[in-house]
N, CA, C and O atoms as a DFTB+ gen file, in Angstrom:
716 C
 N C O
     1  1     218.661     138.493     102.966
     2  2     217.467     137.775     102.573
     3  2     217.484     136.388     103.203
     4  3     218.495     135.863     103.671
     5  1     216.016     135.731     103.164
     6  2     216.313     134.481     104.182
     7  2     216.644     133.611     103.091
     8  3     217.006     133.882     101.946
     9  1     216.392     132.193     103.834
    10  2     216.706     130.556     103.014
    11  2     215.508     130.160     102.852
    12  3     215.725     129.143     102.193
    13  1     214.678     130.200     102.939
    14  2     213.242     130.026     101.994
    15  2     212.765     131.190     100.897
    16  3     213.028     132.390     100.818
    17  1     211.975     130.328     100.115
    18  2     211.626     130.778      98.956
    19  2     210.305     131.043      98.945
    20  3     209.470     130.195      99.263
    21  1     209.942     132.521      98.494
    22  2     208.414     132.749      98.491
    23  2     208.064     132.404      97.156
    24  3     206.888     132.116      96.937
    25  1     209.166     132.380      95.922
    26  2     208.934     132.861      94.402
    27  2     208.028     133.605      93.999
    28  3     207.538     134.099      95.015
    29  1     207.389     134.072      92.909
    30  2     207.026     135.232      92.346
    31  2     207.273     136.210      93.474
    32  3     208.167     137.054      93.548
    33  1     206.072     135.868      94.553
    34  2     205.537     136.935      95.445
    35  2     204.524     137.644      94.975
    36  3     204.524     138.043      93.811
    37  1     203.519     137.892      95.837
    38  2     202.169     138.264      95.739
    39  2     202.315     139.683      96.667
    40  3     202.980     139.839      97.690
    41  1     201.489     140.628      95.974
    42  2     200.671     141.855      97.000
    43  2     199.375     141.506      97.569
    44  3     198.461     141.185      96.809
    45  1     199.107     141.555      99.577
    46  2     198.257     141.194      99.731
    47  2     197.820     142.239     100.507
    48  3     198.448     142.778     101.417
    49  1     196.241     142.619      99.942
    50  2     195.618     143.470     101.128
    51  2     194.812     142.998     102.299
    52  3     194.178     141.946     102.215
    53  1     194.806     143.771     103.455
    54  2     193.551     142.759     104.490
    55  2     193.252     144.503     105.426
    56  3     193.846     145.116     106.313
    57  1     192.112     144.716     104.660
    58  2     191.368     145.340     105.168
    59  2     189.736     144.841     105.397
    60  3     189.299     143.690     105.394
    61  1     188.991     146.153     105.600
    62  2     187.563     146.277     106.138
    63  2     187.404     146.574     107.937
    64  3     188.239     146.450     108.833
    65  1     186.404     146.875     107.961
    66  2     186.166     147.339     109.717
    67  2     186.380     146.293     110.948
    68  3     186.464     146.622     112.131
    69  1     186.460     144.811     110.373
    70  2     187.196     143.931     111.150
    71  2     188.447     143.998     111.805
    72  3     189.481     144.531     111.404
    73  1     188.142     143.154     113.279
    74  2     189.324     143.050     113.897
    75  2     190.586     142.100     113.446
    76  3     190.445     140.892     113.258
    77  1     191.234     142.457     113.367
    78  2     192.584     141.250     113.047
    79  2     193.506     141.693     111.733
    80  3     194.392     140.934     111.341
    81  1     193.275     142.829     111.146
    82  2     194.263     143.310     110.173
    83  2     195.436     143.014     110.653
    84  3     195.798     141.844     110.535
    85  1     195.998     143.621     111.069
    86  2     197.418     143.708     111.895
    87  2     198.360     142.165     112.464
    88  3     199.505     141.824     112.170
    89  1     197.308     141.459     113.386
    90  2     197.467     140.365     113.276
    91  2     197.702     139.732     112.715
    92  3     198.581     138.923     113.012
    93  1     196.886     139.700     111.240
    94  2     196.839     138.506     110.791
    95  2     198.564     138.810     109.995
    96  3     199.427     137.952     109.808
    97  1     198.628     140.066     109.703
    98  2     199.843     140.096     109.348
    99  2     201.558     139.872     109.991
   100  3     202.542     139.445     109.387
   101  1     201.424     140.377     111.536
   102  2     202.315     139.499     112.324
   103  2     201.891     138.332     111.877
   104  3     202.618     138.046     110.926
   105  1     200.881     137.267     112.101
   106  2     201.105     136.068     111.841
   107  2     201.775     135.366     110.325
   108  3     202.222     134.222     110.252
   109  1     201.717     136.283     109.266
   110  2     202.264     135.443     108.573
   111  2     203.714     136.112     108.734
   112  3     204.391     135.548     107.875
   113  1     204.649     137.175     109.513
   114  2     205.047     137.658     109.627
   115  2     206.289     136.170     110.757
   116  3     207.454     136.006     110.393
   117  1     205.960     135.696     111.460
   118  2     205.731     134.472     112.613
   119  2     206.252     133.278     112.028
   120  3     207.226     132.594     112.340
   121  1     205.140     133.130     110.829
   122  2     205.268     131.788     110.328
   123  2     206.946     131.609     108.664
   124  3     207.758     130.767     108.280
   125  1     206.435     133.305     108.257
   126  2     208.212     133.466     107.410
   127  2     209.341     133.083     108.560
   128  3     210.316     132.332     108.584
   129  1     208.872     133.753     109.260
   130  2     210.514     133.484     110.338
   131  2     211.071     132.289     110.738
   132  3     212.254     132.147     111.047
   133  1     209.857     131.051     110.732
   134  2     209.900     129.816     110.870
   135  2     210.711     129.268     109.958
   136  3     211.536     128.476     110.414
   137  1     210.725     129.538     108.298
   138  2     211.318     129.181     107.198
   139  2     212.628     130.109     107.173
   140  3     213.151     130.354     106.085
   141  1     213.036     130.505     108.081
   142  2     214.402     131.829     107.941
   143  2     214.215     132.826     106.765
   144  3     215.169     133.218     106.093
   145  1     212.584     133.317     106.499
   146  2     212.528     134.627     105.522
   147  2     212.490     135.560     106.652
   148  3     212.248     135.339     107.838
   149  1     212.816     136.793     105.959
   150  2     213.292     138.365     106.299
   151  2     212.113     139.284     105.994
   152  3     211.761     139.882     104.977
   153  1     211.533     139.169     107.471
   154  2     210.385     140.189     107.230
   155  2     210.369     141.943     108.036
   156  3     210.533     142.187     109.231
   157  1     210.180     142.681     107.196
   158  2     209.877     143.913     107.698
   159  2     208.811     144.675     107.495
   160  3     208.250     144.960     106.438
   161  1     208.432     145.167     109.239
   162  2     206.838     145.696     109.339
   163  2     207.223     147.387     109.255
   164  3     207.904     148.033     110.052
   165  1     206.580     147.828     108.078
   166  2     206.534     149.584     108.656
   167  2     204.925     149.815     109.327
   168  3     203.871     149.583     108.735
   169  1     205.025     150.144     110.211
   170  2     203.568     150.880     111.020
   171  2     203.388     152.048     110.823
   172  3     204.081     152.813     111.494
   173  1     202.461     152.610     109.899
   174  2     202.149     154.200     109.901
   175  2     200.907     154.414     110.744
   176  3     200.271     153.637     111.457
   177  1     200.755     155.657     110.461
   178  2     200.174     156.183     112.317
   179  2     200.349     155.488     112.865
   180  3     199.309     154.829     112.843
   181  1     201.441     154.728     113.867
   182  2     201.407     154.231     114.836
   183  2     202.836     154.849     116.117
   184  3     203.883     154.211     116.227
   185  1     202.679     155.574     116.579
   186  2     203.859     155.431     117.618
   187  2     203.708     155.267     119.216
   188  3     204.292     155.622     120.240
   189  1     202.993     154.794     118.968
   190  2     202.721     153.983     120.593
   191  2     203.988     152.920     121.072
   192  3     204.480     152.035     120.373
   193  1     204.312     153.238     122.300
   194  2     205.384     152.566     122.890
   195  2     205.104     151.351     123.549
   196  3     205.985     150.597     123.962
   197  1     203.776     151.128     123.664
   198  2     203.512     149.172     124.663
   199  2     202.546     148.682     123.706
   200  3     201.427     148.456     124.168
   201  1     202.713     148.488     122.587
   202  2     202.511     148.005     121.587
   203  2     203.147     146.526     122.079
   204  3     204.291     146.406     122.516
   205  1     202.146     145.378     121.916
   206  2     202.585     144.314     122.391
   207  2     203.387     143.741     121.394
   208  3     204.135     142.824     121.734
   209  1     203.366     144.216     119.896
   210  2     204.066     143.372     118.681
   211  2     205.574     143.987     118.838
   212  3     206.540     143.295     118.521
   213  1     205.733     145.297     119.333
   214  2     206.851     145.836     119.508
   215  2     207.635     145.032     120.137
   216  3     208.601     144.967     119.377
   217  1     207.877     144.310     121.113
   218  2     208.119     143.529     122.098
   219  2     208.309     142.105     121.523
   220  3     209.443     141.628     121.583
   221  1     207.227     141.320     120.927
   222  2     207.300     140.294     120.565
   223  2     208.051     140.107     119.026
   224  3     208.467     138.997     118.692
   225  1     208.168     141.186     118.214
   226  2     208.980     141.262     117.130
   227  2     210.594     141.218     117.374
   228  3     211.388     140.445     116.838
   229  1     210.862     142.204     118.284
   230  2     212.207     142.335     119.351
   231  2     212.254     140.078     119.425
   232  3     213.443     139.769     119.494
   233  1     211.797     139.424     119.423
   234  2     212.042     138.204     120.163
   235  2     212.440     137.330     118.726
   236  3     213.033     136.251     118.747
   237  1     212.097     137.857     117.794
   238  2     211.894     137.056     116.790
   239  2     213.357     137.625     115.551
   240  3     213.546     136.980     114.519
   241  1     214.163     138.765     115.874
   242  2     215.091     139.320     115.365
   243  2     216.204     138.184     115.288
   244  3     216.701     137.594     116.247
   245  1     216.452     138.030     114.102
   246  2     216.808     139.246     113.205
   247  2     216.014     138.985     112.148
   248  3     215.906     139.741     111.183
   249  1     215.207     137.505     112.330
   250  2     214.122     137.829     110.975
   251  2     212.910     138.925     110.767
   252  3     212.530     139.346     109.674
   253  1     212.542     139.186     111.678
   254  2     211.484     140.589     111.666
   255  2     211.808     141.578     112.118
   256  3     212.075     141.403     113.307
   257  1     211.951     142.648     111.795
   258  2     211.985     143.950     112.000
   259  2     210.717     144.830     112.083
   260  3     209.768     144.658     111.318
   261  1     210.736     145.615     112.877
   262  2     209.755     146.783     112.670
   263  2     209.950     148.075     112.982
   264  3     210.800     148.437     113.796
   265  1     209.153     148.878     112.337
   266  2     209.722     150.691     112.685
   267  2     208.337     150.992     112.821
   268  3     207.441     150.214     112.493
   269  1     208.153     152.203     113.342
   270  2     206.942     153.313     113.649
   271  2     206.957     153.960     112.559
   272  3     207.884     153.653     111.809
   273  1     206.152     154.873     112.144
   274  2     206.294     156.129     111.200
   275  2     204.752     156.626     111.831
   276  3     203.805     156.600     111.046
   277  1     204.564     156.988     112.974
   278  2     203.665     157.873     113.761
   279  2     203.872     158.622     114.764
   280  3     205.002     158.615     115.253
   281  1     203.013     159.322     115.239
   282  2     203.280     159.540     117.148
   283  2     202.128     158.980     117.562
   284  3     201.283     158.435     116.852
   285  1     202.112     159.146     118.871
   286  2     201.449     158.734     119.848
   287  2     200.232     159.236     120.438
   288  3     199.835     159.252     121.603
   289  1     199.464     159.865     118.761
   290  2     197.934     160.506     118.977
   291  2     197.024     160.041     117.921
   292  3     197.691     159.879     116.900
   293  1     195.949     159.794     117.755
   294  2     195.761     159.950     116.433
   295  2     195.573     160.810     116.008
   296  3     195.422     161.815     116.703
   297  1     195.462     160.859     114.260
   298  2     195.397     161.601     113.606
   299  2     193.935     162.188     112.748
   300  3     193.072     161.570     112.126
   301  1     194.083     163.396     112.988
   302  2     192.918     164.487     112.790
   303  2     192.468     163.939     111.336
   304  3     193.352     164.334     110.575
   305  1     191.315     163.070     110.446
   306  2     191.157     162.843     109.175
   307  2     190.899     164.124     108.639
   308  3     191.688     164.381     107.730
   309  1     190.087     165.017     108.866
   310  2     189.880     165.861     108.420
   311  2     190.756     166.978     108.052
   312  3     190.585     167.746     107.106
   313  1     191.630     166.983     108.830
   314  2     193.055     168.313     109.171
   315  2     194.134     167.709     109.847
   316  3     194.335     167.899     111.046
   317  1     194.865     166.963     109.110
   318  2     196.270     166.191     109.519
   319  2     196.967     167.321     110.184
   320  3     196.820     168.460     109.740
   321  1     197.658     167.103     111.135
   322  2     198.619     167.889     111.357
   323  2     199.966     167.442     110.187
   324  3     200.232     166.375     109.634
   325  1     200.736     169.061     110.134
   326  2     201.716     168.619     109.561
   327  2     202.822     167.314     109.850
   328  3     203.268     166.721     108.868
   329  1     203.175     166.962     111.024
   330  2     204.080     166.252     111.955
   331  2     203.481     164.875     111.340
   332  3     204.261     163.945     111.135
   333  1     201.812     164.710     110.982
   334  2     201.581     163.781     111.232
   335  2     201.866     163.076     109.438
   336  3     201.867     161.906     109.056
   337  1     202.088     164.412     108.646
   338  2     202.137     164.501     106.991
   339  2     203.798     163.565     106.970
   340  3     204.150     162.582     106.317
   341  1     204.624     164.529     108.139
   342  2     206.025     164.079     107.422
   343  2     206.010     163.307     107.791
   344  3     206.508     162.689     106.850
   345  1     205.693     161.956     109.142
   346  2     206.222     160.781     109.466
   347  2     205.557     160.275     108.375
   348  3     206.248     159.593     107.618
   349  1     204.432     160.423     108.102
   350  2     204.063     159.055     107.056
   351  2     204.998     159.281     106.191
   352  3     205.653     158.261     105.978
   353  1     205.558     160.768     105.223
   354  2     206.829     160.166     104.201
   355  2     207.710     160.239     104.570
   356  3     208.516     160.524     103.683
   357  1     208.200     160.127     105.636
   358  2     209.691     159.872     106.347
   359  2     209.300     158.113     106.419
   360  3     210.152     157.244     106.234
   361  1     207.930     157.848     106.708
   362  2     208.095     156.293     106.339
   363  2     207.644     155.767     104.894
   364  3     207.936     154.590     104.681
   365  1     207.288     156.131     104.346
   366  2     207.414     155.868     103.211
   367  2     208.143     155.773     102.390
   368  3     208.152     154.841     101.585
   369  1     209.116     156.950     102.409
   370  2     210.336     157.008     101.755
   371  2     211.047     156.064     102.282
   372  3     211.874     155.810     101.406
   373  1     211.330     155.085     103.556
   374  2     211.843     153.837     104.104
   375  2     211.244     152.544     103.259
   376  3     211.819     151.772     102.492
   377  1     209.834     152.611     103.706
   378  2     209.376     151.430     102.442
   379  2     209.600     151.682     101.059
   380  3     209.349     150.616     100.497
   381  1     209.882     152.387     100.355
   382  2     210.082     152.687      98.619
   383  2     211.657     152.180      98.648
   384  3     212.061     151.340      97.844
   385  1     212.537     152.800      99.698
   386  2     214.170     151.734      99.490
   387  2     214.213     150.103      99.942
   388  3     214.926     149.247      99.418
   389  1     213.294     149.910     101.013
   390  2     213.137     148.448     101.474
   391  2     212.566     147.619     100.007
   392  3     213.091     146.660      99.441
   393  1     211.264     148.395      99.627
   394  2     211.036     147.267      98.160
   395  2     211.657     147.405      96.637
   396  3     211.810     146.598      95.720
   397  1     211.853     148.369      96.751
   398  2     213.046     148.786      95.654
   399  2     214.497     148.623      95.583
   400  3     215.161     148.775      94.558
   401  1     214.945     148.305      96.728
   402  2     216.108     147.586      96.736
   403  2     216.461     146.523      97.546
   404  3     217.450     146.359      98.260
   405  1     215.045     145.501      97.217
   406  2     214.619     144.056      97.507
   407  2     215.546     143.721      98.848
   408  3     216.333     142.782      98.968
   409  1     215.172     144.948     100.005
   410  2     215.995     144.637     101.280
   411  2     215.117     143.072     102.175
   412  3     215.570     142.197     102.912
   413  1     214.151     143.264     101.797
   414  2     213.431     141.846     102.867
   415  2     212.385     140.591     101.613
   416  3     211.724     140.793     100.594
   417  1     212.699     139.486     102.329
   418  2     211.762     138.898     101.664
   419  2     210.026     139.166     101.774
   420  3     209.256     138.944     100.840
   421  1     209.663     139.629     102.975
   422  2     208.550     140.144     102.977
   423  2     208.640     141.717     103.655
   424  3     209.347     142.179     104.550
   425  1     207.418     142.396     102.659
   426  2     207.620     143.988     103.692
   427  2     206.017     144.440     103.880
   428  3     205.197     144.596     102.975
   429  1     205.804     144.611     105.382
   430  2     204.264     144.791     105.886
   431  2     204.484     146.072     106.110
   432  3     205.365     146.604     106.787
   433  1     203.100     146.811     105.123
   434  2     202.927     148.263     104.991
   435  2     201.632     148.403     106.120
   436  3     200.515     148.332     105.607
   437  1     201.677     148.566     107.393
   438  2     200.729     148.433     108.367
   439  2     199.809     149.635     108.394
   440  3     200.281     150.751     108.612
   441  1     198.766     149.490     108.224
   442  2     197.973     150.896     108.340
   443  2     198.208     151.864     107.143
   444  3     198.177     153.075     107.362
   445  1     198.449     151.376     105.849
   446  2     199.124     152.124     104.839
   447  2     197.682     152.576     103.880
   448  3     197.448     153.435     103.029
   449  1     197.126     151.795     104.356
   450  2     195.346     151.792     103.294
   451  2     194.937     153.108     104.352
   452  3     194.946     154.208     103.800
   453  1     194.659     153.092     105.497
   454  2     194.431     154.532     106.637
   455  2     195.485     155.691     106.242
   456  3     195.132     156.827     106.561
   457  1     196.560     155.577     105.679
   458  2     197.745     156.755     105.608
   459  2     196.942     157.251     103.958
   460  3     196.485     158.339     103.608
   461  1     197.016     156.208     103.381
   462  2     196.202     156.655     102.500
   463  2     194.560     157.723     102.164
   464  3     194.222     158.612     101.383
   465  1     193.963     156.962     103.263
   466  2     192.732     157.248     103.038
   467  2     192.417     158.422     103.726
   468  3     191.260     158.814     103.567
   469  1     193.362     159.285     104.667
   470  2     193.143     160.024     106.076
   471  2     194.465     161.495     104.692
   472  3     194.534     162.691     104.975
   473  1     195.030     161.040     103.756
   474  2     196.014     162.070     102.799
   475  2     196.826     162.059     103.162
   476  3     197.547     163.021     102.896
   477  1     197.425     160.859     104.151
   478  2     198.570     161.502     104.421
   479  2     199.470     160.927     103.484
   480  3     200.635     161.307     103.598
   481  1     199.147     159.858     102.317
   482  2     200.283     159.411     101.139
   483  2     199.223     159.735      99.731
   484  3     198.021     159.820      99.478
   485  1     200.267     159.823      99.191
   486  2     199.100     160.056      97.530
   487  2     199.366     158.377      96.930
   488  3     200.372     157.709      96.691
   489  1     197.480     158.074      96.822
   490  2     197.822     156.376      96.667
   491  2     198.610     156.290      95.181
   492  3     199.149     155.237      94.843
   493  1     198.631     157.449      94.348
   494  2     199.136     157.040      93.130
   495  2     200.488     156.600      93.196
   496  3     200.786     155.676      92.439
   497  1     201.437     157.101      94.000
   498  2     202.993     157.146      94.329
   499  2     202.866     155.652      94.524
   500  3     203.322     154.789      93.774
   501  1     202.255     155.492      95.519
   502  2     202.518     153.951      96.261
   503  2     201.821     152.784      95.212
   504  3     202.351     151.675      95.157
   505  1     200.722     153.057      94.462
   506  2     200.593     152.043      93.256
   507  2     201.974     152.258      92.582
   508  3     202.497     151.152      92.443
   509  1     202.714     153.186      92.142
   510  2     203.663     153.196      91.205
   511  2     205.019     152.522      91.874
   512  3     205.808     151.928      91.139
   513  1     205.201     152.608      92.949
   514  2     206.034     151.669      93.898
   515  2     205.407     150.053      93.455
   516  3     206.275     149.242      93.132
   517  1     204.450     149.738      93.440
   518  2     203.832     148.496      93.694
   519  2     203.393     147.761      92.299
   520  3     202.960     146.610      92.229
   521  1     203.561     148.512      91.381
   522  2     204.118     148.082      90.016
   523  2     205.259     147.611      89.871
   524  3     205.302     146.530      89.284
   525  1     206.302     148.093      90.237
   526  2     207.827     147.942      90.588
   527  2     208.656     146.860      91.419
   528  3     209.874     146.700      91.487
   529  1     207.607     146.167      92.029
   530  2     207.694     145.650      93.389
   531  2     208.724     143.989      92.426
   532  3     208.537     143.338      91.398
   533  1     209.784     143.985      93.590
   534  2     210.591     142.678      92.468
   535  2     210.021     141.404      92.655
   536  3     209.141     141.346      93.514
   537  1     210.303     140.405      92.078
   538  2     209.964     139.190      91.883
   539  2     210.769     138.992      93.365
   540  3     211.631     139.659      93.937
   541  1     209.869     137.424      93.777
   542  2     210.694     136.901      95.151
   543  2     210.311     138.074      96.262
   544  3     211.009     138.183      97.269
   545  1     209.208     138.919      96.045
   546  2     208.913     139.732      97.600
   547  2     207.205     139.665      97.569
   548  3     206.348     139.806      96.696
   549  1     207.211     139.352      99.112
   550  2     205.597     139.495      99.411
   551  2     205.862     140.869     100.039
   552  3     206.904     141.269     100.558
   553  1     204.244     141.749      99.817
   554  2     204.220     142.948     100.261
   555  2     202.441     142.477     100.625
   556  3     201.552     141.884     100.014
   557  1     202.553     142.973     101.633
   558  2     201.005     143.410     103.191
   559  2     200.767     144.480     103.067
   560  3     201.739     145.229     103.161
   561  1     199.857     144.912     102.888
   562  2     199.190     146.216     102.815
   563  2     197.965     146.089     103.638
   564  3     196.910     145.560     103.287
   565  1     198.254     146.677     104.851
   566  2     196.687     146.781     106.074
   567  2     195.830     147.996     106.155
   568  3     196.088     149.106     105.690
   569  1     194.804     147.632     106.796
   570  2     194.080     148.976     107.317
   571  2     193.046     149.166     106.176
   572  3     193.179     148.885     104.985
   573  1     191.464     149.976     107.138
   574  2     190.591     149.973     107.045
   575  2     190.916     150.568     105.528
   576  3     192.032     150.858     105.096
   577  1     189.613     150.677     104.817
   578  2     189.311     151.456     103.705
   579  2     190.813     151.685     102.540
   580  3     191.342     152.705     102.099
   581  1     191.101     150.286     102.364
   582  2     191.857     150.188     100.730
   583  2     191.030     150.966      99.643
   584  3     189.892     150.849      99.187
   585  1     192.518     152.152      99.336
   586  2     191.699     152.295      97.719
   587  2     191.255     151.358      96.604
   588  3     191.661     150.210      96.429
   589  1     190.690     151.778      96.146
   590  2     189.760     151.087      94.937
   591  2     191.475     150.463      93.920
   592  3     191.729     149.289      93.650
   593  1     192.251     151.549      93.611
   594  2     193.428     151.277      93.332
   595  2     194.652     150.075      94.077
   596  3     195.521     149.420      93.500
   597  1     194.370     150.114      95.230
   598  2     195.365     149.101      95.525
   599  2     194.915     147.822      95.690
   600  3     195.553     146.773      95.792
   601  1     193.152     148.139      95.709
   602  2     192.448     146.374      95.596
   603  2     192.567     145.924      94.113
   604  3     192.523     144.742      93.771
   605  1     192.704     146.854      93.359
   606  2     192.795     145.888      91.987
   607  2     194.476     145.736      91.687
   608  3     194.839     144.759      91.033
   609  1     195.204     146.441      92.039
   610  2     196.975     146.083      91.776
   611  2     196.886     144.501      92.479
   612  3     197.315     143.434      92.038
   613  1     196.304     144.742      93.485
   614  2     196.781     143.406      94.246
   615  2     196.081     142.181      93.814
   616  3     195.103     142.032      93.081
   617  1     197.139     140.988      94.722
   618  2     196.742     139.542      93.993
   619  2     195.680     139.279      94.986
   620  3     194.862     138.486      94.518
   621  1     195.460     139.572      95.918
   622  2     195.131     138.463      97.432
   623  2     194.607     139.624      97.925
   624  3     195.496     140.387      98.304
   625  1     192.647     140.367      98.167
   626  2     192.410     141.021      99.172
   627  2     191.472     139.985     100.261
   628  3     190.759     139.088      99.811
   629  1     191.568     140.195     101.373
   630  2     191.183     140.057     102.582
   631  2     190.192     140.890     103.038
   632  3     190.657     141.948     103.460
   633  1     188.966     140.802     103.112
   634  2     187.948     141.955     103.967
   635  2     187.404     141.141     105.568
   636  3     186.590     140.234     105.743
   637  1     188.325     141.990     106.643
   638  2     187.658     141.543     107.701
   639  2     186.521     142.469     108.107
   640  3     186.350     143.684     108.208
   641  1     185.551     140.931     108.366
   642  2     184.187     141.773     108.359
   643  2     183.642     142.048     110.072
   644  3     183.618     141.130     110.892
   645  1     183.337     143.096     110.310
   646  2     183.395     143.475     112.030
   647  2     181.577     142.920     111.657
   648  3     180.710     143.580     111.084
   649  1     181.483     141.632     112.176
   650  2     179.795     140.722     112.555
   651  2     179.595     141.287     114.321
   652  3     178.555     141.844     114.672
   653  1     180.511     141.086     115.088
   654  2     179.893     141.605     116.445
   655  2     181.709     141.709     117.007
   656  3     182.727     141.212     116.525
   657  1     181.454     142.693     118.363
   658  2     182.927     142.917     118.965
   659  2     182.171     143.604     120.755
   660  3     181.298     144.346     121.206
   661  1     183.239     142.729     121.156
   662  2     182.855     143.162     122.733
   663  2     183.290     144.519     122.862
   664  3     183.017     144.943     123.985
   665  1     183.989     145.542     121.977
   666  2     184.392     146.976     122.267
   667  2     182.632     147.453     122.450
   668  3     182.445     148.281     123.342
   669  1     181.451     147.013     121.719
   670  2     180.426     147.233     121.839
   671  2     179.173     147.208     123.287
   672  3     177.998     147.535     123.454
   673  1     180.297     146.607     124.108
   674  2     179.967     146.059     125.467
   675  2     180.863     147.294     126.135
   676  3     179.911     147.810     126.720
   677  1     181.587     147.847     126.359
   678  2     182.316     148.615     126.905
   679  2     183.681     148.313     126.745
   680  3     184.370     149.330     126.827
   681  1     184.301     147.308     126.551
   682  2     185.496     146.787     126.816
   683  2     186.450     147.280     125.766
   684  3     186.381     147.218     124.539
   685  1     187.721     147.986     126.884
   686  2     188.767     148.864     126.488
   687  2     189.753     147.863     125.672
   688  3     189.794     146.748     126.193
   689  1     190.371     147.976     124.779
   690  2     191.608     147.470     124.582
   691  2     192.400     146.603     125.397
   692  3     192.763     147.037     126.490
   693  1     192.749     145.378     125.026
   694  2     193.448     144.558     126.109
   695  2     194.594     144.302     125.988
   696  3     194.861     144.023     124.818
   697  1     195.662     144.247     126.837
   698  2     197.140     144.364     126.582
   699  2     197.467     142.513     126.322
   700  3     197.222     141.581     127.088
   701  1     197.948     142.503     125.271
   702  2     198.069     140.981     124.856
   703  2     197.282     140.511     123.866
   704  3     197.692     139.578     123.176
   705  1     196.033     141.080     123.641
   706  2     195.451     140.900     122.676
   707  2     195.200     142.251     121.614
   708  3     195.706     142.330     120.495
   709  1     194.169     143.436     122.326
   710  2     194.647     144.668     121.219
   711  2     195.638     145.395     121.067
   712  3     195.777     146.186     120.134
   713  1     196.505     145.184     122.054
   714  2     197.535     145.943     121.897
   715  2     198.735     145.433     122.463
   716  3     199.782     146.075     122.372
C-alpha cells in the first residue's frame, strides 16, 4: 500500500456515451502515483496490445498496475461468446481478491458498467463485492450504461455527455489520444 492517505474512500462511477471514461480514470490513476498510492486498473473487454495506457502504466510501476480480462474483438451484446463469459470472471474473480484483501489503495474496474450491461457479470455479485469494499480504498467503476444499482451504491457518479465528436467527421481512432 502507498504513503498517502485516501481515508474513508469513495466508489466512483464515470459513465454515459462521452468520451473520456477511461481517461479520466488513468488520470486520477497519475495523480495517486504522485502521492506514492497503489493503484490497480482491471480492463474488461479489453485485450488489445497498443493500447497507449498499456505502455504508459509500464512507466509509472510499481505504483500502477494493469491487467486485461478481454481479447482482441469485441464482444457480440446480444450472444457473448463463451471465451468472452470466462475472461470477464477470470477478471473478476482478480478484482473480488484485489478489494477484498485491500491489495491497492485504489482499484479501477475499467469497462465493468459494459461487462455488466453486455451479461457478461451479474451486477448483483459485484454490488455485493462493493458493499464489502474496506475503508482506506477508492474503487472506479467505468463504461457506458451503469446499472441503476451501481449508481446508487456509489458516492461520486460522473456522466460524460457525448455534445459533439470528430468520430462524426470520419476520424478513426488516434494513437496517443484514443488509444
Amino acid at each position: 500500500m502507498g504513503k498517502g492517505s485516501i481515508g474513508k474512500g469513495y466508489i466512483q462511477v464515470y459513465t454515459g456515451n462521452g468520451k473520456g471514461k477511461t481517461t479520466a480514470a488513468l488520470g486520477l490513476a497519475v495523480r495517486a502515483a504522485g502521492h506514492g498510492l497503489h493503484t490497480v486498473i482491471l480492463q474488461f473487454m479489453k485485450g488489445w496490445i497498443d493500447y497507449g495506457e498499456l505502455a504508459g502504466v509500464r512507466m509509472l510501476a510499481p505504483f500502477v498496475e494493469i491487467h486485461q480480462a478481454g481479447r482482441d474483438t469485441f464482444v457480440n451484446r446480444k450472444n457473448p461468446d463463451p471465451e468472452d463469459r470466462r475472461l470477464a470472471r477470470e477478471g473478476w474473480e482478480t478484482a473480488k481478491k484485489l478489494i477484498l484483501g485491500k491489495k491497492a489503495d485504489i482499484v479501477v474496474l475499467d469497462e465493468i458498467n459494459c461487462a455488466i450491461d453486455f451479461g457478461l457479470l451479474p451486477v448483483g455479485e459485484v454490488v455485493e463485492v462493493l458493499e464489502r469494499k474496506p475503508d482506506g480504498m477508492e474503487l472506479i467503476l467505468t463504461g457506458r450504461g451503469a446499472a441503476r444499482e451501481l449508481v446508487e451504491i456509489a458516492d461520486l457518479v460522473t456522466e460524460m455527455k457525448d455534445v459533439k465528436h470528430y468520430y462524426e467527421k470520419g476520424v478513426d481512432a488516434r494513437v496517443g489520444v484514443e488509444r
